[in-house]
C-alpha positions in Angstrom: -2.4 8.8 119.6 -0.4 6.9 122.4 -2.6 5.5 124.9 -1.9 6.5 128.5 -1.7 3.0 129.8 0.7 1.6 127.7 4.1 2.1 128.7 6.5 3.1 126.1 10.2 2.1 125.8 12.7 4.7 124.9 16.0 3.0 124.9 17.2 -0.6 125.8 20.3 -1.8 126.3 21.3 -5.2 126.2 24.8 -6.6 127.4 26.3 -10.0 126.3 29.3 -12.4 127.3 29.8 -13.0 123.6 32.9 -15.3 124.9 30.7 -17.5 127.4 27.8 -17.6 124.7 30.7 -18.8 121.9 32.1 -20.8 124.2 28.6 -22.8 124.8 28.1 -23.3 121.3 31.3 -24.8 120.8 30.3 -27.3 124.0 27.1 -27.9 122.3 28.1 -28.1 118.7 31.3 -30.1 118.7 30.1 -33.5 120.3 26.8 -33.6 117.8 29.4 -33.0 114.7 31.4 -35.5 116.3 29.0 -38.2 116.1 27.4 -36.7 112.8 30.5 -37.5 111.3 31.0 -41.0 113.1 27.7 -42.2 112.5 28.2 -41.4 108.5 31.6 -42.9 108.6 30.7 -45.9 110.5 26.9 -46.0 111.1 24.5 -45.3 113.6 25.4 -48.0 115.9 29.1 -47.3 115.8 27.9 -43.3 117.1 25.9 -44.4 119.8 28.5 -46.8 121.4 31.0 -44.2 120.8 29.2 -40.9 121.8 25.9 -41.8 123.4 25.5 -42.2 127.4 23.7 -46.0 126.8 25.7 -47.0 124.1 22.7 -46.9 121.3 21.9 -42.8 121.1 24.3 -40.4 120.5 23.9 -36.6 120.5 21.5 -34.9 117.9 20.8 -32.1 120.0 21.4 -29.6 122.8 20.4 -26.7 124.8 22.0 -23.8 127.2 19.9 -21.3 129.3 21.9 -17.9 128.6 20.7 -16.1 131.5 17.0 -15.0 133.4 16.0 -11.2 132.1 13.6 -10.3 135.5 10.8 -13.4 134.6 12.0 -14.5 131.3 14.5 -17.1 130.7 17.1 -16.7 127.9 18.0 -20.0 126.2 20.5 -21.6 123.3 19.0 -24.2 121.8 20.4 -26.8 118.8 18.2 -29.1 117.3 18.4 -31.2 113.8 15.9 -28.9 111.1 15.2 -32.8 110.0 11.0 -33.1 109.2 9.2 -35.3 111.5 11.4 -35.1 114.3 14.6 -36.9 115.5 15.5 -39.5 118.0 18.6 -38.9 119.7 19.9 -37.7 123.1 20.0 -34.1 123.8 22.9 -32.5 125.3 22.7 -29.9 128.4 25.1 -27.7 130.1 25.3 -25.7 133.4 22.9 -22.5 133.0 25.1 -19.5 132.3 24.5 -15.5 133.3 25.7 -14.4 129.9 22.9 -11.7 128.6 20.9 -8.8 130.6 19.5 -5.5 130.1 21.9 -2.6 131.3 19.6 -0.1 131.2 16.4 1.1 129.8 14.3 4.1 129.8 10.2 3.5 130.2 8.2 6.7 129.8 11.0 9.2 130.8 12.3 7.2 133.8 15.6 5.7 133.5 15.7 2.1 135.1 19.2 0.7 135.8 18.6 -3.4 136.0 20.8 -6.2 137.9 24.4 -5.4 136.1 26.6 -7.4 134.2 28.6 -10.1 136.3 
């Protein structure tokens, strides 16, 4: 039996900017393989001249927000699955609008959310 106070959600539909989210990924991703491959190559040192902002770290990391669902904040984040941490700078980019709900139906009442931009 459904309890009165709970709401229940009937449909949801989700929207994404599969292009914008790709295209932070590839932003992200490609400087960490970068230096992955250059500190292998050449060494940790040689990376963090190369590839890191004070010439000792280089990227190991990074993290998008993919857009704010009404108080929830959607985020991309890429981090080394290493044990015991990592040391290493951790890359950012400018916050996107790239995922919201479209619609959604709660208890029979259809609610139509901020749109896709």
């Amino acid at each position: 039996m459904n309890d009165p106070r709970k709401a229940n959600i009937e449909s949801l539909s989700v929207w994404l900017d599969k292009p914008a989210v790709q295209q932070a990924f590839t932003d992200l991703m490609a400087p960490i393989i970068e230096a992955a491959a250059t500190a292998k190559a050449y060494g940790e040192k040689a990376a963090g001249e190369l590839y890191g902002d004070d010439g000792r770290l280089y990227p190991k990391a990074g993290k998008v927000v993919i857009g704010r669902v009404g108080g929830f904040t959607v985020t991309m984040e890429i981090e080394p699955s290493a044990a015991g941490g990592w040391v290493g700078e951790s890359l950012s980019l400018p916050d996107l609008n790239a995922i919201g709900i479209s619609n959604m139906q709660i208890d029979g009442q259809l609610l139509t959310p901020r749109k896709e931009s």
